[in-house]
MARFIDREN-596356 format. One record per atom (N, C-alpha, C): x, y, z. Coordinates in steps of 0.1 Angstrom, whole numbers, padded with zeros to 4 digits, always signed. Atoms other than C-alpha are relative to their C-alpha. Layout:
XYZ;...
This chain:
-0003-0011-0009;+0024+0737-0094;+0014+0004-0002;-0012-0005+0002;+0053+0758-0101;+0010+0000+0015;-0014+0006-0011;+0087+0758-0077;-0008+0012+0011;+0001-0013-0008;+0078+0796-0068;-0020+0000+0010;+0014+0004-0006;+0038+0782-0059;+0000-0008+0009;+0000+0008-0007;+0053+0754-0042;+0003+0008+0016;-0011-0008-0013;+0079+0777-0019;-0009+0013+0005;+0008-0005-0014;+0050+0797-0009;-0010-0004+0008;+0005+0015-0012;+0028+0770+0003;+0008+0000+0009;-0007+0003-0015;+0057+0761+0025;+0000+0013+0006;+0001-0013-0008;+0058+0800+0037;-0013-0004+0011;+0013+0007-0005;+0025+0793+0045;-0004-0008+0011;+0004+0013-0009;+0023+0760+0062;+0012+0003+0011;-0009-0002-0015;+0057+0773+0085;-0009+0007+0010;+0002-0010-0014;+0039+0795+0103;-0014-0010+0008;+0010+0009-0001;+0014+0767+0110;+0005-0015+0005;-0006+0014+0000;+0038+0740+0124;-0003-0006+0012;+0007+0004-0008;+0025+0715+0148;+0009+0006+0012;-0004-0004-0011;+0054+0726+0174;+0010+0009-0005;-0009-0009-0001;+0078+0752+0175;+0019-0005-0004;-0014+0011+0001;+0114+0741+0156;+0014+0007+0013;-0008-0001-0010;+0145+0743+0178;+0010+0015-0009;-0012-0012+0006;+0171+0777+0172;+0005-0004-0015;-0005+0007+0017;+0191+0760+0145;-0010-0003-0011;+0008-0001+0010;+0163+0749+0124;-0007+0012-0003;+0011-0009+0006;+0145+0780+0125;+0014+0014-0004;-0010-0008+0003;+0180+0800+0117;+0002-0007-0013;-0002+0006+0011;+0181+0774+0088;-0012+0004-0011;+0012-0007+0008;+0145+0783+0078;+0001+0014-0008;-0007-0007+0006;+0154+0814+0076;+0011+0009-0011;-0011-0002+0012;+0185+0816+0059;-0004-0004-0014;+0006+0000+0011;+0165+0796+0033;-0009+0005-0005;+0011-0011+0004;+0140+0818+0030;+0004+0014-0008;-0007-0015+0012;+0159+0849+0019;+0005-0005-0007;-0005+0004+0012;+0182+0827-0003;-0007+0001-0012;+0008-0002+0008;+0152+0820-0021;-0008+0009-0006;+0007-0007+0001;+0134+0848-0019;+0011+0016-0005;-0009-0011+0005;+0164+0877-0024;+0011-0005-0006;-0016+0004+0007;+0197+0857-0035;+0011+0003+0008;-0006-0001-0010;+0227+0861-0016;+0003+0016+0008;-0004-0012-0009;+0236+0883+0014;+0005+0009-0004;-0008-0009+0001;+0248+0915+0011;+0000+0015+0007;-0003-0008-0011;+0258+0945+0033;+0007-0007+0011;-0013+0003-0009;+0281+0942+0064;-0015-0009+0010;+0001+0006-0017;+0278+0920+0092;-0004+0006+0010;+0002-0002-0013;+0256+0931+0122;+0011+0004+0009;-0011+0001-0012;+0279+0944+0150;-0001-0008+0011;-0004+0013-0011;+0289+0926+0184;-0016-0001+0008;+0014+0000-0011;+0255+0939+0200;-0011-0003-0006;+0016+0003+0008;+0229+0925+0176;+0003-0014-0001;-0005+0014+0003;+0237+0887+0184;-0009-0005-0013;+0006+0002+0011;+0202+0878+0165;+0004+0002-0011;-0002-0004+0016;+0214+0898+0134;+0011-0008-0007;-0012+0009+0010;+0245+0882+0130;-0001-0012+0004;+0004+0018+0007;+0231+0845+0138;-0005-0001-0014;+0010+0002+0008;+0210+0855+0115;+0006+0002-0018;-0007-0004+0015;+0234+0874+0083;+0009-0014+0002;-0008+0010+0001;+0257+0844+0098;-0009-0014-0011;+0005+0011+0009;+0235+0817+0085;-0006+0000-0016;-0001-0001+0013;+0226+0831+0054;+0010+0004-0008;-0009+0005+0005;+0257+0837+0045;+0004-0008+0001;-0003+0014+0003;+0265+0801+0046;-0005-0002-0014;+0007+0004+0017;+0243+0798+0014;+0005+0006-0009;-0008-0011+0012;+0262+0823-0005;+0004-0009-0012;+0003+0012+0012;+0261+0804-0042;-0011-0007-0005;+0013+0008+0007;+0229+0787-0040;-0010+0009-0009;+0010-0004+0010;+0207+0794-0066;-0013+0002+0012;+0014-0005-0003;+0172+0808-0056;-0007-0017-0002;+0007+0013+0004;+0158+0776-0072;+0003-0011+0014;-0005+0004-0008;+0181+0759-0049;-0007-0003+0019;+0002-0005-0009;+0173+0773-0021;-0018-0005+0004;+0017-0004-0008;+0136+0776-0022;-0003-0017+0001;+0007+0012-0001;+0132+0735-0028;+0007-0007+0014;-0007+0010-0016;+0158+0727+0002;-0013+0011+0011;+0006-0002-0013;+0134+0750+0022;-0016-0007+0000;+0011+0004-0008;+0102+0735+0013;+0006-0015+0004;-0010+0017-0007;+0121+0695+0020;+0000+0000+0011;-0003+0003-0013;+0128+0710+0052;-0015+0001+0006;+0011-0003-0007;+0094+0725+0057;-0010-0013+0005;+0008+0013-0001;+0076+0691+0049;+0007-0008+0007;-0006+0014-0012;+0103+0669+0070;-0004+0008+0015;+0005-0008-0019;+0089+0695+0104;-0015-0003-0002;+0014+0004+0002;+0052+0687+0093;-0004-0015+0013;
């Protein structure tokens, strides 16, 4: 099973998790989800009144550098340690 067959399994099985993860993990899921799936951020920062958008550009710009590869195997690791 290839990396890109694996990392959509885990797509998959998130939306299927026995309980609901906490903010952070699911701003983490996220972040690793685009990494993988688009590569790093780009466009401006959300302004002051879209807190979501900029937890959200905030955390994936954290990843800024990781490879796609990278990326997609830390998100399924995380997917299967919330199983």
């Amino acid at each position: 099973m290839s990396l890109q067959d694996q990392f959509e399994a885990a797509v998959a099985e998130s939306k299927q998790l026995p309980e609901k993860p906490d903010n952070q993990t699911l701003l983490k899921i996220y972040a690793l989800y685009k990494q993988g799936s688009v590569g790093d951020v780009e466009g401006d920062r959300p302004g002051m009144t879209d807190f979501v958008g900029r937890f959200k550009w905030d955390a994936w710009s954290e990843l800024k550098g990781t490879t796609k590869d990278e990326a997609m195997q830390q998100y399924i690791d995380l997917i299967e340690s919330l199983k």
